[in-house]
KEBA-392450 format. One line per field, with one value per residue (C-alpha): residue number from 1; residue in three letters; x, y, z. Coordinates in nm, 2 decimals, m for minus. Example, Ala and Ser with C-alpha at 12.3 -4.5 7.8 and 13.67 -1.06 7.14 Angstrom:
% KEBA-392450
num [1:2]
residu [ALA:SER]
px [1.23:1.37]
py [m0.45:m0.11]
pz [0.78:0.71]
This chain:
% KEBA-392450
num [1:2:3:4:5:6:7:8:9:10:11:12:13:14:15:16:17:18:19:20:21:22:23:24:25:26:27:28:29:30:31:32:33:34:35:36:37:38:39:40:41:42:43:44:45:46:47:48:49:50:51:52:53:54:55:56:57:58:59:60:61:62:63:64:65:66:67:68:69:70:71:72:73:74:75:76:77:78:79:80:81:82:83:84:85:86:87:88:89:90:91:92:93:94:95:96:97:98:99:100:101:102:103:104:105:106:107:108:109:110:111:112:113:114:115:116:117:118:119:120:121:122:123:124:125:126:127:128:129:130:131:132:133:134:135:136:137:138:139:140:141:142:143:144:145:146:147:148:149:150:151:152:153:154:155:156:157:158:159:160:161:162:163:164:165:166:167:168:169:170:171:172:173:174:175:176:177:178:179:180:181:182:183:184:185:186:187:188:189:190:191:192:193:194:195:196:197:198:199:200:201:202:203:204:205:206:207:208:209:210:211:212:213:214:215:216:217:218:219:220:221:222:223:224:225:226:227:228:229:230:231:232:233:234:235:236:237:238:239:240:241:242:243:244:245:246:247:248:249:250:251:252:253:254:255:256:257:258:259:260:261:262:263:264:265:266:267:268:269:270:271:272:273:274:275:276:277:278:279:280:281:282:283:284:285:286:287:288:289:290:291:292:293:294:295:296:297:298:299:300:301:302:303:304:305:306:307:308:309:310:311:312:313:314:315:316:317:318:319:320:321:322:323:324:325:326:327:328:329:330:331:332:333:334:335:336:337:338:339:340:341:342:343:344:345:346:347:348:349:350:351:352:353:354:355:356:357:358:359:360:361:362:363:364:365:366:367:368:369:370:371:372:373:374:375:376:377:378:379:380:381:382:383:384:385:386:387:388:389:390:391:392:393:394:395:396:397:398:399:400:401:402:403:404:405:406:407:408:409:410:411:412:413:414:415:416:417:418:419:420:421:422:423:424:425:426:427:428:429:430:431:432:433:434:435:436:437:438:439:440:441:442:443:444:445:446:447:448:449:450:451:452:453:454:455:456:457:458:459:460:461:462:463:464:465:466:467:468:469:470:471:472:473:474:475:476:477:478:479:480:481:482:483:484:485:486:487:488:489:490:491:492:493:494:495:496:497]
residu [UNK:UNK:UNK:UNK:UNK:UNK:UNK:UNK:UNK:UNK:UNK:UNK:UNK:UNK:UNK:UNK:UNK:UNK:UNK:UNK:UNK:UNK:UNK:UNK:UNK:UNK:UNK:UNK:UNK:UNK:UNK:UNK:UNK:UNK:UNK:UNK:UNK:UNK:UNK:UNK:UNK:UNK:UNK:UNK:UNK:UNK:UNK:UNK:UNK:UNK:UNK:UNK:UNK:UNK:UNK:UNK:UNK:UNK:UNK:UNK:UNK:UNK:UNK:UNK:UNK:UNK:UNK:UNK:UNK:UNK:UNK:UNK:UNK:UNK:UNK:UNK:UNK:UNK:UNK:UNK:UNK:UNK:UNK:UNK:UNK:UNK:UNK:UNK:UNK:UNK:UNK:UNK:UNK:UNK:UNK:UNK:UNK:UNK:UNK:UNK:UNK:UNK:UNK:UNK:UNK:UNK:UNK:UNK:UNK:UNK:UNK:UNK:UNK:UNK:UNK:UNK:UNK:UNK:UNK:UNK:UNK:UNK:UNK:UNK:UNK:UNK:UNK:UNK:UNK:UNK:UNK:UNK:UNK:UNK:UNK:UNK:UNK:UNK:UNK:UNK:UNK:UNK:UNK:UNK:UNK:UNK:UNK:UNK:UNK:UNK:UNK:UNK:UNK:UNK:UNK:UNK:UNK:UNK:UNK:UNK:UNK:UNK:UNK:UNK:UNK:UNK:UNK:UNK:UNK:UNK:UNK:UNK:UNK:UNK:UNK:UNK:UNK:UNK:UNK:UNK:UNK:UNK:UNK:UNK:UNK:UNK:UNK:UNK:UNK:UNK:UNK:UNK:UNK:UNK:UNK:UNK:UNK:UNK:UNK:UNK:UNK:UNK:UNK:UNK:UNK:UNK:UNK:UNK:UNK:UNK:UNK:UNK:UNK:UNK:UNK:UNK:UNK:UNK:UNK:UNK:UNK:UNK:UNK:UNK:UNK:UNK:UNK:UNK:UNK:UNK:UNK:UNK:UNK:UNK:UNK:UNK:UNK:UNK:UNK:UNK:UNK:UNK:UNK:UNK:UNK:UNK:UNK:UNK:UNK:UNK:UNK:UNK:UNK:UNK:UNK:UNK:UNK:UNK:UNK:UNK:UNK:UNK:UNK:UNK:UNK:UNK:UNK:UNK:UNK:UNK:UNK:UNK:UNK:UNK:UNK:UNK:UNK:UNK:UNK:UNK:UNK:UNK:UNK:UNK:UNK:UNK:UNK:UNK:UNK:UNK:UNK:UNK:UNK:UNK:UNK:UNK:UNK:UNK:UNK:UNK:UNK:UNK:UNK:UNK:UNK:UNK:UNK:UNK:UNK:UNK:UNK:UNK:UNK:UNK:UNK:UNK:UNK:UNK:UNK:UNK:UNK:UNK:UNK:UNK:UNK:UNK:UNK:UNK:UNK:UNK:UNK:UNK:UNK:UNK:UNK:UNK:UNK:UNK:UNK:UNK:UNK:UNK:UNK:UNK:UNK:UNK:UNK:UNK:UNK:UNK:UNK:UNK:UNK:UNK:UNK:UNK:UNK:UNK:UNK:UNK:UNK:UNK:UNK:UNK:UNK:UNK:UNK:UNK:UNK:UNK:UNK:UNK:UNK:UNK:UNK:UNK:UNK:UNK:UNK:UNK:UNK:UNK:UNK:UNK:UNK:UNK:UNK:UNK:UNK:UNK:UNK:UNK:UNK:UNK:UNK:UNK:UNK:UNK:UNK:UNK:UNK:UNK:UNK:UNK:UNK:UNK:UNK:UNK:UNK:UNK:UNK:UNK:UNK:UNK:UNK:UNK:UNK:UNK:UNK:UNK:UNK:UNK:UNK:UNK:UNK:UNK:UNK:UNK:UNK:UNK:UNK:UNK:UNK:UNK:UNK:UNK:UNK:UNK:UNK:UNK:UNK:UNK:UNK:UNK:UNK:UNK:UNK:UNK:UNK:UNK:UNK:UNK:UNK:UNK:UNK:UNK:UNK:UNK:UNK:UNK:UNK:UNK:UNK:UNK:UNK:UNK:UNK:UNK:UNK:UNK:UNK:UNK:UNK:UNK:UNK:UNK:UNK:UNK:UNK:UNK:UNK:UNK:UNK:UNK:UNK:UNK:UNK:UNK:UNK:UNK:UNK:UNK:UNK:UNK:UNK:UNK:UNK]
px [1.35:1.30:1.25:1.03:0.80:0.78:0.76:0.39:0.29:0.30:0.09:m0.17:m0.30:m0.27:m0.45:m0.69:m0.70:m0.71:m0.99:m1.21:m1.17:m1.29:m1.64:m1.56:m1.19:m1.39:m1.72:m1.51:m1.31:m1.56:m1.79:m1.54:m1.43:m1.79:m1.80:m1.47:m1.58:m1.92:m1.72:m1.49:m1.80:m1.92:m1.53:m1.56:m1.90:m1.81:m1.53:m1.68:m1.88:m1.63:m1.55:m1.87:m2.15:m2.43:m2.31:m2.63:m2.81:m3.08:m3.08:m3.10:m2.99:m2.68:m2.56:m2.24:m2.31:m2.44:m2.18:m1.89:m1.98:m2.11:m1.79:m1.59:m1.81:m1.84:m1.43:m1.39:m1.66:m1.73:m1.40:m1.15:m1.32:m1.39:m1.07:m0.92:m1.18:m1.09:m0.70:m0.75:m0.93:m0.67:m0.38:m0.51:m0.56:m0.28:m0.09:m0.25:m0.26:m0.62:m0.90:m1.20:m1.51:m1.74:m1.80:m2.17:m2.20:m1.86:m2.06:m2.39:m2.21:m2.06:m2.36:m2.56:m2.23:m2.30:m2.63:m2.58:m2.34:m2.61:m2.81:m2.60:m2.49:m2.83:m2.89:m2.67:m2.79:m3.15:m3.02:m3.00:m2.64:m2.51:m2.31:m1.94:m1.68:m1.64:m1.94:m2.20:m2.43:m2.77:m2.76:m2.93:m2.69:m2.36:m2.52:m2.57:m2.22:m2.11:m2.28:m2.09:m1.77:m1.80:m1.93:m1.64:m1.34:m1.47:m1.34:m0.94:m0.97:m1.04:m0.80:m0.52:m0.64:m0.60:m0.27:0.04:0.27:0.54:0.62:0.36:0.53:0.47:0.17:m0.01:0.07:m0.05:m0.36:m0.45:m0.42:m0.62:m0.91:m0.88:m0.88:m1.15:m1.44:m1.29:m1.29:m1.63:m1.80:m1.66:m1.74:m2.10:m2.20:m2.03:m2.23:m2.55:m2.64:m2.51:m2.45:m2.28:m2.16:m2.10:m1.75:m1.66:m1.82:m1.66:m1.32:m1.48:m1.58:m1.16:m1.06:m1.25:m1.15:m0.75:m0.79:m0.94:m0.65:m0.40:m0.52:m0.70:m0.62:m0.24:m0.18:m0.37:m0.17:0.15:0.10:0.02:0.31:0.58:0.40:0.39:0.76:0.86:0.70:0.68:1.04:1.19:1.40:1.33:1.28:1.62:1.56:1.29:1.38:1.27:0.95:0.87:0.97:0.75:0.46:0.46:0.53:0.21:0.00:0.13:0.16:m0.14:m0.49:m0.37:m0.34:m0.66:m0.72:m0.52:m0.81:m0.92:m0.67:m0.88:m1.17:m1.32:m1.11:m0.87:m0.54:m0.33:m0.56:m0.46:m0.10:m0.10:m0.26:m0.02:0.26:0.13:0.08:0.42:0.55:0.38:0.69:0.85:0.65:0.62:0.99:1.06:0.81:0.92:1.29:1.19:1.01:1.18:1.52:1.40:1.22:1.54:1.75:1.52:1.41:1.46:1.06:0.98:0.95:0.79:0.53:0.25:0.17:0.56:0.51:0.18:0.34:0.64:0.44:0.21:0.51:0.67:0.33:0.36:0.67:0.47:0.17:0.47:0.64:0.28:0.20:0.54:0.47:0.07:0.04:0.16:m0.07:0.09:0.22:0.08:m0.21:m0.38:m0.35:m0.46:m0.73:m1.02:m0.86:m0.85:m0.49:m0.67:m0.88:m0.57:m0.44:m0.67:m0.67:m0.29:m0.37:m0.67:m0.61:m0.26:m0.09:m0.40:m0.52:m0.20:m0.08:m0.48:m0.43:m0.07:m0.24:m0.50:m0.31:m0.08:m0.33:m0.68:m0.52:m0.51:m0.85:m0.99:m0.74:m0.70:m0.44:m0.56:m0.72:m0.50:m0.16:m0.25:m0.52:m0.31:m0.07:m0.35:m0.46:m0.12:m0.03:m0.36:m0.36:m0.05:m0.03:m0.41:m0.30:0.03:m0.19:m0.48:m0.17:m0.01:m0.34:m0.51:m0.19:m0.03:m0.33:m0.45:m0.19:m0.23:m0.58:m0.53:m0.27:m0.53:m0.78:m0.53:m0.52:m0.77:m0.73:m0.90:m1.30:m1.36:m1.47:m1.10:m1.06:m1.25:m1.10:m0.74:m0.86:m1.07:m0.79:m0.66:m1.03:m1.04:m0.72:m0.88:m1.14:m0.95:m0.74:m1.02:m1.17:m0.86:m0.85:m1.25:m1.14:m0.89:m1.07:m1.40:m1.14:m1.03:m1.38:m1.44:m1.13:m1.19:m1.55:m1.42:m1.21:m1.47:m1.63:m1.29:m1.29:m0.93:m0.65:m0.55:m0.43:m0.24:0.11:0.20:0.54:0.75:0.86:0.52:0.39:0.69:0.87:1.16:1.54:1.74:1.93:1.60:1.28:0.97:0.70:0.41:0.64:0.78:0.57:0.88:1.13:1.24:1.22:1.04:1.19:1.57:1.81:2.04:2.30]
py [2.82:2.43:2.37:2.70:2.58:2.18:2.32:2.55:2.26:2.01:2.30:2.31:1.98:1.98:2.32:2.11:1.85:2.05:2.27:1.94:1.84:2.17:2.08:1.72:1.79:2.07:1.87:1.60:1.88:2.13:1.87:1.66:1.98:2.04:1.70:1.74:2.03:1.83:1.54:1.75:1.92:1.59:1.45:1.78:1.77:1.31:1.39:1.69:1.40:1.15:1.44:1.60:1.35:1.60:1.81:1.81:1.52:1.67:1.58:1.18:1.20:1.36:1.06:0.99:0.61:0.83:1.09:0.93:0.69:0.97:1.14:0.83:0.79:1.15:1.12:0.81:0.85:1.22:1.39:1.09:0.91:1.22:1.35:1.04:1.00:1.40:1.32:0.97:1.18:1.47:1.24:0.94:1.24:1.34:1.04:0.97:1.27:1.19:1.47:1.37:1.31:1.20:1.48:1.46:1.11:1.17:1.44:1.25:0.97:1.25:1.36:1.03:0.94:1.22:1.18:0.83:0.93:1.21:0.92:0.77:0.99:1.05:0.73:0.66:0.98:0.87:0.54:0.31:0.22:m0.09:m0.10:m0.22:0.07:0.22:0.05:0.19:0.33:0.15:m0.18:m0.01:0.26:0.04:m0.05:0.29:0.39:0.11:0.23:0.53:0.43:0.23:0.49:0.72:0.49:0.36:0.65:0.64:0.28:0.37:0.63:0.44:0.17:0.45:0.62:0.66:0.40:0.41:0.24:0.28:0.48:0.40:0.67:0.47:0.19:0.29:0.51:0.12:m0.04:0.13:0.15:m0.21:m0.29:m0.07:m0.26:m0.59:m0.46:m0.31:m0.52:m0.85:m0.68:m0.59:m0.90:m1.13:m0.89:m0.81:m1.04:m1.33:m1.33:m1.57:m1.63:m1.25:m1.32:m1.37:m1.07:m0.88:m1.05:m0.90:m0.56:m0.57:m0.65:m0.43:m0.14:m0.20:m0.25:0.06:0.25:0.01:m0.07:0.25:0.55:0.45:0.39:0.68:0.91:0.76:0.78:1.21:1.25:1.06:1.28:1.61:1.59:1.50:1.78:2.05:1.97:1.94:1.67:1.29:0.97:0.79:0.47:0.20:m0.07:0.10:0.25:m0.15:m0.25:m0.09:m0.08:m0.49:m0.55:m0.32:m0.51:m0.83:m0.81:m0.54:m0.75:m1.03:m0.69:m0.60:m0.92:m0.85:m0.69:m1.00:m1.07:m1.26:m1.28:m1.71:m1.72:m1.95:m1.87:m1.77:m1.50:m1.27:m1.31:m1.32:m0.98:m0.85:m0.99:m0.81:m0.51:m0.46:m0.59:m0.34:m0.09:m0.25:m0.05:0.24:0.28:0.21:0.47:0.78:0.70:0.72:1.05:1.24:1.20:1.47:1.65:1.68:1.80:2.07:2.14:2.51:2.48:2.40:2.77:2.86:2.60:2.50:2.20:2.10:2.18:1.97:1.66:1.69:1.67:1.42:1.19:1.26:1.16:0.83:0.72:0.78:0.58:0.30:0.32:0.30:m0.01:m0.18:m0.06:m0.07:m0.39:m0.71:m0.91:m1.02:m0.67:m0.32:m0.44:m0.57:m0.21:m0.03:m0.26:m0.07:0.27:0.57:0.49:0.31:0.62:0.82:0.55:0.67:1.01:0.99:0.74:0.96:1.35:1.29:1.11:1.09:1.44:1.65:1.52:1.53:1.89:1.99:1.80:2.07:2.34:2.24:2.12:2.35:2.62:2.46:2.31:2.70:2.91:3.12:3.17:3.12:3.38:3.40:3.30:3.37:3.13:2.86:2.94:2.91:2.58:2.46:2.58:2.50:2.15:2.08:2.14:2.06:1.67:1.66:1.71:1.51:1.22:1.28:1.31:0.99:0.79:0.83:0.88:0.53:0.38:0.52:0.46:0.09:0.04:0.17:m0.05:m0.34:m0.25:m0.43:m0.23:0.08:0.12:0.22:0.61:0.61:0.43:0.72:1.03:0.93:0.95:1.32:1.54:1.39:1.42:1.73:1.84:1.61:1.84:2.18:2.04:1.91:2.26:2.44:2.22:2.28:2.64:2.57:2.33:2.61:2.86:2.56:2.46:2.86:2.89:2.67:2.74:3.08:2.88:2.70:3.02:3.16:3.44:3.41:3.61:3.67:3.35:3.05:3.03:2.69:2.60:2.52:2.19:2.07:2.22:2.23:1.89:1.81:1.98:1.86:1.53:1.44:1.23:1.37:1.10:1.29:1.25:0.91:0.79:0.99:0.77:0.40:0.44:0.73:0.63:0.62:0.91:0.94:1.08]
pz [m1.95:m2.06:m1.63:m1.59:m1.84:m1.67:m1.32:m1.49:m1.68:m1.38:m1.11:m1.37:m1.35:m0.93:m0.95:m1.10:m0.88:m0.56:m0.71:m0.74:m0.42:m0.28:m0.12:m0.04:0.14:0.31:0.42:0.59:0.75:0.84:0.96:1.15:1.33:1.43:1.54:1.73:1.90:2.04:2.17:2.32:2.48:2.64:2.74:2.97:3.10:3.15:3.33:3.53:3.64:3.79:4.07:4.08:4.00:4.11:3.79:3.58:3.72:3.68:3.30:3.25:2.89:3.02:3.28:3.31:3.16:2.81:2.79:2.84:2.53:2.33:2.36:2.25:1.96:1.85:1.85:1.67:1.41:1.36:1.37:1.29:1.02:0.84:0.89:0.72:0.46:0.37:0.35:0.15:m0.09:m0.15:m0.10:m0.34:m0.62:m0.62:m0.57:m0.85:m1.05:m1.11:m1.06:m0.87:m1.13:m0.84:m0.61:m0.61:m0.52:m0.25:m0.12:m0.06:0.06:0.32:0.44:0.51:0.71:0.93:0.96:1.07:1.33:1.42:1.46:1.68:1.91:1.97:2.03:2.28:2.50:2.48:2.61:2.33:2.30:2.31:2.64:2.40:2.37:2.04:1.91:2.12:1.81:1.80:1.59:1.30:1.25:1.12:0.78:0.69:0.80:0.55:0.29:0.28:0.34:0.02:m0.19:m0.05:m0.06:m0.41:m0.56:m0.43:m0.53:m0.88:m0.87:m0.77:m1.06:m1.30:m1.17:m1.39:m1.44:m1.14:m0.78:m0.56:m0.24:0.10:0.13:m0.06:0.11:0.40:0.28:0.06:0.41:0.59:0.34:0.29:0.68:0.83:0.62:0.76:1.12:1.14:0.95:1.07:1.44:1.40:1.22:1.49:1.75:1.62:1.39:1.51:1.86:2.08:2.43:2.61:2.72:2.35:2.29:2.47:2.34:1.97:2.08:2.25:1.93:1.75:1.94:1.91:1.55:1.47:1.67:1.49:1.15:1.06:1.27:1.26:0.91:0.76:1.03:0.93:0.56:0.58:0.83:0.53:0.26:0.50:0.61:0.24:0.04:0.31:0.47:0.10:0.21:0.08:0.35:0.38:0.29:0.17:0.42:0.72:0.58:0.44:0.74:0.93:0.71:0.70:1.05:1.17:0.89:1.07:1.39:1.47:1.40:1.71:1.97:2.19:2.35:2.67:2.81:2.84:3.14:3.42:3.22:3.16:2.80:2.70:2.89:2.57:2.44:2.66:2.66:2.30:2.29:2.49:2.36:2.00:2.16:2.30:2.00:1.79:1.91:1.62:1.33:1.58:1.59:1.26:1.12:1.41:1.30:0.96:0.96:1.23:1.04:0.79:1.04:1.25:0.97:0.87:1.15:1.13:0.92:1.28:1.37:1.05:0.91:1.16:0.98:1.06:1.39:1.48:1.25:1.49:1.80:1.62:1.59:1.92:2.10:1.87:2.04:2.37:2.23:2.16:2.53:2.69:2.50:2.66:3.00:3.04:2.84:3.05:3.19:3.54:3.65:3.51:3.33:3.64:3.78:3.45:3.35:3.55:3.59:3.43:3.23:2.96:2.86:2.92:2.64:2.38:2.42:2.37:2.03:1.92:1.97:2.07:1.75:1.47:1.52:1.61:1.22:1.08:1.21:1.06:0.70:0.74:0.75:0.42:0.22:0.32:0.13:m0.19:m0.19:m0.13:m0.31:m0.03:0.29:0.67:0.81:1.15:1.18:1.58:1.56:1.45:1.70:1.97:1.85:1.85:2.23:2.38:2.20:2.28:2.66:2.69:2.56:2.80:3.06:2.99:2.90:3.25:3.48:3.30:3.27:3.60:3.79:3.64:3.79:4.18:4.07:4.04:4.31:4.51:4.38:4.46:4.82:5.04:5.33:5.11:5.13:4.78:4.84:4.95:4.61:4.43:4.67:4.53:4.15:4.19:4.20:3.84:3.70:3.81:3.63:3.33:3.27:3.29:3.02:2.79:2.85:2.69:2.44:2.37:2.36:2.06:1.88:1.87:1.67:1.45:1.35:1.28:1.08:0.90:0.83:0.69:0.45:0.30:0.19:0.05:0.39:0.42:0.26:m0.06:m0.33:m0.15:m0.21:m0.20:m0.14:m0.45:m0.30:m0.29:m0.66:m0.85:m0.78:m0.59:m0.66:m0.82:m0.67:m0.43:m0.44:m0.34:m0.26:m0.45:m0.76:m0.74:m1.07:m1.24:m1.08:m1.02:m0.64:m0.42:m0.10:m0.15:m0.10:m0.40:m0.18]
């Protein structure tokens, strides 16, 4: 009776919780999926391009040079951002068992973030981007994306301040690291290039940086830290051990900000910088590793959820393309041999679609699924939709991964061969464009019926009350350690067994 009575008394409060977080969780979500959708549009239309350049040439504001760079964008800073701004919201509540008493000012803070990616988006397709990957927005756009980041992260900050006495767990950890790292990046990275500019090559050694930062010290951390709390509370089974989870927490936080520099390789830098970005990157395996090991164990051993929980199913495939991400970085990464051949080719962009939809969005995707449920109060429309999205995602990435990342190679073994005129050069690379964009069109399919779903959530069209799993609501059986309830104990990560 004395346990029924606990287990009511502690879903009251995360009722609570979730129910404040209704319209921010869902903004973020609903408007990165829209997002999502619209970059996915232009990553088929920029790579219809690289076999058919004649495809809509008719329109200048759709040029390959505008696109392509839209579509990065739209990727980066409409659907992930949002998508990790929506789960450092839920997950720092409820960490923290702290409702959210700033929804209005979250909110507003929401929607001048889209409108300053509207803004730049459309600047870059009316021709005013900047020419640097990842930061192609118009100079005037990055303070107003700063603006409200800070009034969005303030809030988890202040929740964290205020959380119950107790260890923090390695969610939090990671969720702390990334908020705490993507101000550094960005802002250190648009001050050093707009407003005090210096010598191009070092700018582009900045803009490099930048861009394997975000991937490393935001993206990354923010994936990792949902996938430990997803395969905790949905799997019902704790993490083995603190070491590994420290271990490779602290060695992504150290080793991470000198990667991005090997792009440099050939360029008029000092000679180290580029082996000392690759020798980062390929070191970075090290927290990869440590953090797949760590979260597959208890996927493994229950993985008969696999078959039955979605948001199971995309963290597995989430984690699975990590190790991929890690094995690439080894392989793509050295500056004598393959990096000379990947450099120019398509394998780089094949590298961050693997990092971007592949490992940050498969998990983003399996958070939504658990936790969009108890932010509405109601249960997904279509199980068959969720299915769909999982297949079409799924084998839409492998082949985008396979196409970009082998055909990158040939690409640039071809490119290495002097006896090749370069339309030979570009022949060799159509076949994998084409197969490029008939993936990114499945995919586009998906993602259309994920940003409908989960409109229809949002305005409470689903089924019935959620159910949430007792694992998650209830805290952990007896004898285990759930991470969402380590305040109770003296440390969240270690099996008792």
């Amino acid at each position: 009776m004395s346990s029924t009575t606990t287990i009511d008394q502690e879903k009251q409060p995360l009722a609570e919780i979730d129910r404040s977080l209704r319209h921010p969780v869902m903004l973020f979500l609903t408007a990165g999926a829209a997002w999502l959708a619209l970059a996915i549009l232009l990553g088929v239309i920029a790579s219809a391009k690289v076999h058919n350049p004649e495809f809509l040439s008719r329109h200048g504001w759709l040029a390959y040079g505008r696109v392509f760079p839209a579509h990065i964008s739209a990727l980066v800073y409409g659907w992930g951002m949002q998508a990790g701004f929506a789960l450092i919201l839920w997950l720092s509540a409820r960490l923290s068992r702290k409702e959210c008493t700033a929804t209005g000012t979250v909110l507003t803070a929401g929607l001048v973030w889209n409108l300053g990616v509207a803004l730049g988006v459309t600047g870059i397709l009316s021709g005013n981007g900047t020419g640097m990957p990842w930061m192609e927005f118009p100079g005037f756009v990055w303070p107003v994306l700063v603006a409200s980041y800070l009034a969005i992260v303030v809030w988890p900050f202040i929740q964290f301040r205020v959380r119950p006495d107790g260890p923090v767990v390695i969610t939090q950890w990671y969720i702390l690291g990334a908020m705490l790292w993507f101000p550094w990046i960005y802002i250190t990275s648009n001050v050093l290039l707009h407003c005090l500019p210096g010598h191009p090559v070092m700018a582009a050694g900045i803009n490099a940086w930048h861009k394997s930062a975000l991937v490393f010290l935001f993206f990354t951390p923010v994936a990792l830290g949902v996938a430990y709390d997803l395969v905790v509370n949905v799997t019902g089974r704790p993490v083995p051990g603190t070491a590994l989870a420290n271990l490779g927490f602290w060695s992504l936080a150290i080793i991470a900000p000198w990667a991005g520099m090997q792009k440099l390789a050939g360029m008029p830098v000092p000679y180290f910088l580029p082996y000392l970005g690759a020798a980062a990157t390929v070191l970075l395996f090290i927290p990869i590793c440590a953090a797949a090991c760590n979260i597959m164990r208890p996927l493994w051993a229950g993985r008969a959820t696999l078959a039955a929980d979605p948001s199971v199913r995309f963290t597995a495939a989430g984690m699975g393309c990590l190790v991929v991400l890690g094995v690439a970085m080894m392989v793509l990464n050295i500056p004598d041999s393959t990096l000379r051949l990947t450099q120019f080719s398509h394998a780089g962009y094949g590298f961050d679609t693997l990092a971007l939809y592949g490992f940050f969005s498969l998990v983003m995707f399996g958070a939504v699924y658990a936790i969009v449920p108890r932010v509405t109060g109601r249960q997904w429309y279509s199980p068959k939709l969720i299915e769909m999205h999982f297949l079409f995602s799924v084998y839409g990435l492998l082949t985008v991964m396979l196409v970009t990342l082998v055909g990158g190679v040939l690409q640039g073994l071809s490119q290495e061969d002097w006896k090749l005129a370069w339309p030979e050069v570009s022949a060799i690379a159509n076949p994998f464009a084409v197969a490029t964009t008939f993936a990114w069109s499945l995919i586009l399919f998906s993602n259309i019926f994920f940003l409908v779903h989960l409109a229809l959530m949002w305005l409470r069209w689903g089924f019935g009350g959620a159910k949430p799993d007792e694992s998650r609501e209830a805290g952990p059986p007896d004898g285990e350690v759930h991470m969402q309830d380590a305040a109770a104990v003296p440390d969240s990560l270690v099996d008792p067994t």
